[in-house]
N, C-alpha and C positions, 0 to 999 in steps of 0.2 A: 544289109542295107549299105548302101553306099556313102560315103564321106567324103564332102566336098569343104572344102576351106576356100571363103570368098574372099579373096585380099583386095580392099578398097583405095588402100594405102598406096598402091604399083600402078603405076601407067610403062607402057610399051614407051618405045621411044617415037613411034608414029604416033600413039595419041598423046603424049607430052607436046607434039609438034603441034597437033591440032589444037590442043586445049590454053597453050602459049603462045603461038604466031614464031616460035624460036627456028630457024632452021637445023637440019639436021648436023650439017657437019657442025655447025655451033653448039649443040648439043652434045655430041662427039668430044669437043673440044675442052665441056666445062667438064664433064665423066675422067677425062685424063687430069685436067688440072687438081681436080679431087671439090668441085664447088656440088657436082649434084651425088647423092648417094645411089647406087645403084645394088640391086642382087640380082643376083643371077639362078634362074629356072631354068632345068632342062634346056641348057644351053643359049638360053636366050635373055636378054639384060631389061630389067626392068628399073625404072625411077622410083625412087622410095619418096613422097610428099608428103 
């Protein structure tokens, strides 16, 4: 049987944009400054909320 782990916690950076009205490179921007938490999947960066 297969095992799937549904992480509710992570948004993408596209539905962080949708679900906040933030743009992206502003987004971009808080990720470097260190204000949003981010982890990284299979090479792709998710918002930890």
């Amino acid at each position: 049987m297969k095992r799937v782990i549904l992480r509710k916690d992570l948004l993408s950076k596209q539905e962080y944009h949708e679900r906040y009205g933030i743009a992206r490179p502003t987004i971009n921007r808080m990720i470097d400054e260190g204000k949003l938490i981010v982890e990284r999947i299979s090479g792709i960066d998710y918002i930890k909320i």
